[in-house]
Each structure stands twice: as C-alpha cells, then as structure tokens.
Residue, then its C-alpha position, 0 to 999 in steps of 0.5 A: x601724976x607724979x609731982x606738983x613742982x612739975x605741973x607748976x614747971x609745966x604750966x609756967x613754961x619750963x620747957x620749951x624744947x621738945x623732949x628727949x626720946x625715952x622719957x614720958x611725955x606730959x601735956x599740960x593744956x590751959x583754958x579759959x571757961x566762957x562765963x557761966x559755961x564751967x560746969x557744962x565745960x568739965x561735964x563734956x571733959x568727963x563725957x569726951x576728953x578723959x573717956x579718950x584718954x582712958x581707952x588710949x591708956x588701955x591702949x598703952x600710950x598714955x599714962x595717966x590724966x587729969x583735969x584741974x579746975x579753979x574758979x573762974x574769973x573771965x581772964x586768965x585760965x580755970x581748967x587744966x588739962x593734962x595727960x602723961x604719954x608713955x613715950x616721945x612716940x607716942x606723944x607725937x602720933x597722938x594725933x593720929x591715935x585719938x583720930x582714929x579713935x574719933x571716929x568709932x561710934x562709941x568715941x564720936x563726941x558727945x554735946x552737953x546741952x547741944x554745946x560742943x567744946x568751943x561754945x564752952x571754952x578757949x585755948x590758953x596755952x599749952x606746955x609739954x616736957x619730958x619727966x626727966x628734964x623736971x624732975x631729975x634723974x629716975 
C-alpha cells in the first residue's frame, strides 16, 4: 500500500463520494472478531479472503491487499481489510469477478474449525477513495 495517512484517511471516512475514473481504487473493510474468534478470523482471511485477492491480482483488477490486525477489545474494530483496485472499473465489477471466481472448485470457500466468516466476525464499516483524492497529485 502506498501510505499510512491514507489508510488513516480511509478508515476515518475521508471520502464519502465515489471515486473519479482513472484512479486506483482502495477498499478499507473494518471488523469486529467475535470473542476468542481472532486467531481462527485472520486463518479464514489467509485461507479464503487474501488467496481471492491474489488470483484477481494475477488477473490484473487488483493491486494490491492486506490485512491489519490489533488486539481486540469487544467494542470497536480489530481487523482491517483493505485491497487496491487497479481502476473504478474494476472496483465496480468486483462483485461479479470474485463471484464467478467463487464458484470454481479451488475458490469455494474453505471453514476454519467448521467456522465460516460470520461465526467469527462482524461488518463494522467500510470506506472506499480513489488515491489521488488522498493523496495529491501522481
């Protein structure tokens, strides 16, 4: 990722508006680990989340990812999820890339301790912005 003022910018809600075309696009997704549930949450990440991400980066729509964690403390998030997309297009069929992807064999996704996200984890929030708007100018 390119700067940590970004992802700060992005997790406190910098940008509300959709971003321009041309840019890169970058997804932060915050969540909350169920208690005693961070350790199997961050194994189905690694497991599922970041090996979609990567084959869509072979793919050429993403850019990049990563997964931040803190301790948790029950009430405000501990997991951050973020990925770059290579464009505002690709940001916006990103739902249809990673179904399809979903449904190959290989992509189907995979329990820790027959666990699957939602026994482990809650939606916080997300944010999305366009690098430039945070950024300056390239």
């Amino acid at each position: 990722m390119r700067s940590i003022a970004w992802l700060l910018a992005l997790a406190l809600g910098a940008c509300a508006s959709p971003p321009p075309a041309g840019d890169t696009v970058l997804t932060v997704d915050l969540m909350r680990t169920l208690p005693g549930e961070q350790a199997d949450y961050l194994r189905f990440i690694e497991t599922n989340w970041a090996v979609a991400r990567a084959e869509v980066a072979r793919q050429g729509d993403v850019v990049g990812y990563e997964v931040l964690a803190r301790e948790p403390d029950g009430e405000h998030w501990d997991v951050m999820l973020i990925t770059e997309y290579a464009s505002r297009d690709a940001y916006e069929r990103r739902e249809a890339t990673f179904g399809a992807l979903f449904e190959r064999p290989a992509f189907q996704m995979k329990p820790v301790n027959g666990k699957g996200p939602r026994d482990m984890a809650e939606f916080v929030g997300t944010s999305t912005a366009a690098s430039r708007q945070v950024l300056g100018t390239r």
